[in-house]
C-alpha positions as CSV (number, residue, x, y, z in Angstrom):
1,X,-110.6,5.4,26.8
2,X,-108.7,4.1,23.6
3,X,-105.4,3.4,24.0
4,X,-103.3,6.4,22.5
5,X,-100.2,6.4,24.1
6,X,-101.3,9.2,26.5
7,X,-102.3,8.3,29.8
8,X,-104.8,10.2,31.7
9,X,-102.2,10.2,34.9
10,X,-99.0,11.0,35.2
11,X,-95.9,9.8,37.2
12,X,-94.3,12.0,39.6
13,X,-90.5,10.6,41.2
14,X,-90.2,11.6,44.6
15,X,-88.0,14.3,45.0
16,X,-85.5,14.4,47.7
17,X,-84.0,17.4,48.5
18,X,-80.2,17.6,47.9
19,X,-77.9,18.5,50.9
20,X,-77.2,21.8,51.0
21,X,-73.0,23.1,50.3
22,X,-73.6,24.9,53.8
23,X,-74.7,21.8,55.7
24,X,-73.4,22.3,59.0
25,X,-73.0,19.9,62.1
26,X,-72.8,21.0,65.8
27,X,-69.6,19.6,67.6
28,X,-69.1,20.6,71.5
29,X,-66.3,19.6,73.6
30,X,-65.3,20.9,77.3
31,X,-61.5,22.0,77.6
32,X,-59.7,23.7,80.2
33,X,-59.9,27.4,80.3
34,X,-56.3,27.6,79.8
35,X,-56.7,25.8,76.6
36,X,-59.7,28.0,75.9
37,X,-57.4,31.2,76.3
38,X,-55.0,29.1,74.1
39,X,-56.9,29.1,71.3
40,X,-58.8,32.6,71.8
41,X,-55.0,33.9,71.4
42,X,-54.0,31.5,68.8
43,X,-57.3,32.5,66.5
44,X,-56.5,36.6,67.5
45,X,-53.0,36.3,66.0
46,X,-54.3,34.9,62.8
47,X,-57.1,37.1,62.5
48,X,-59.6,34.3,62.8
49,X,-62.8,33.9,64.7
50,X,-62.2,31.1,67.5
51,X,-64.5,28.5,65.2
52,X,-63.0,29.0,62.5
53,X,-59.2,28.5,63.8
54,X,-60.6,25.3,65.9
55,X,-62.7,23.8,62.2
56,X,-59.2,24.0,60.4
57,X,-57.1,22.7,63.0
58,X,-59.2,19.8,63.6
59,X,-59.8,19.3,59.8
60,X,-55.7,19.8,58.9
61,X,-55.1,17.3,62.0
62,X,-58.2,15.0,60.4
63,X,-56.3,14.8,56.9
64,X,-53.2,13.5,58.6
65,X,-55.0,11.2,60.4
66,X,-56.5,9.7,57.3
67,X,-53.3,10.2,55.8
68,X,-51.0,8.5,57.7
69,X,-53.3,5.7,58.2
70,X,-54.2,5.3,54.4
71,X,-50.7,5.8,52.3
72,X,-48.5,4.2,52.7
73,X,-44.9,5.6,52.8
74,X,-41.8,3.8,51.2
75,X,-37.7,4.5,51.5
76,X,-36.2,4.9,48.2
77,X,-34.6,1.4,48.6
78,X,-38.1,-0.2,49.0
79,X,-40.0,1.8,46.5
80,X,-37.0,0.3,44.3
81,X,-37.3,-3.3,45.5
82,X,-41.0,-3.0,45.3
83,X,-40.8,-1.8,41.3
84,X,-38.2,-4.2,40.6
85,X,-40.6,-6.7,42.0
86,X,-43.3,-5.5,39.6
87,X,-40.8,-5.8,37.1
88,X,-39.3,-9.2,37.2
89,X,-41.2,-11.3,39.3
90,X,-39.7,-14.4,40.6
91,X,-41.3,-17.6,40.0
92,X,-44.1,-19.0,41.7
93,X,-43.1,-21.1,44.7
94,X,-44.4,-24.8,44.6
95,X,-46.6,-23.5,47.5
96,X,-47.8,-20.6,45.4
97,X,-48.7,-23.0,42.4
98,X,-50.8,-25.2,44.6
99,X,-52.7,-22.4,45.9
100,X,-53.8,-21.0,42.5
101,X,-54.3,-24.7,41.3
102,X,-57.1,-24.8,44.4
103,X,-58.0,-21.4,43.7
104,X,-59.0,-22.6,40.0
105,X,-60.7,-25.6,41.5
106,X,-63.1,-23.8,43.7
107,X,-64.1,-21.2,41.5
108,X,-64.0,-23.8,38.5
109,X,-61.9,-21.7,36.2
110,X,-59.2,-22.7,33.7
């Protein structure tokens, strides 16, 4: 066969399917009955099915957890401390000099 710039085979990818929007995961725990009543009341009052008041509660309580571990939260004296900072630098200590003057050396940059 001349060459023509057609081949006589073609190239299929692999397709993976993409995850669904409604991919769900199964989560069980055992609690106390009186927690169970607890949150069977808890879920009424809102109008809620019991799964769906105990997957936002333990979302909401999720996000805080990230939260709290991942921002970090200043008083208005350090967030102005820490901008000043940003602003007017102090000098390099000696100490700091020498440790970007090895820093250069190792990674042989001017």
């Amino acid at each position: 066969m001349a060459a023509s710039g057609s081949m006589p085979y073609s190239i299929q990818e692999e397709v993976k399917p993409m995850p669904s929007a409604n991919s769900t995961a199964r989560l069980e725990a055992r609690i106390s009955t009186e927690l169970h009543a607890m949150l069977k009341r808890a879920a009424e009052l809102q109008g809620r099915t019991m799964t769906d008041f105990v997957v936002l509660a333990v979302q909401e309580a999720a996000q805080r957890a990230i939260e709290q571990s991942e921002v970090i939260r200043l008083s208005l004296a350090d967030q102005e401390c820490f901008a000043q900072g940003l602003l007017s630098p102090p000098e390099p200590t000696p100490a700091l000099e020498r440790a970007f003057a090895r820093r250069r050396e190792l990674l042989n940059t001017k």
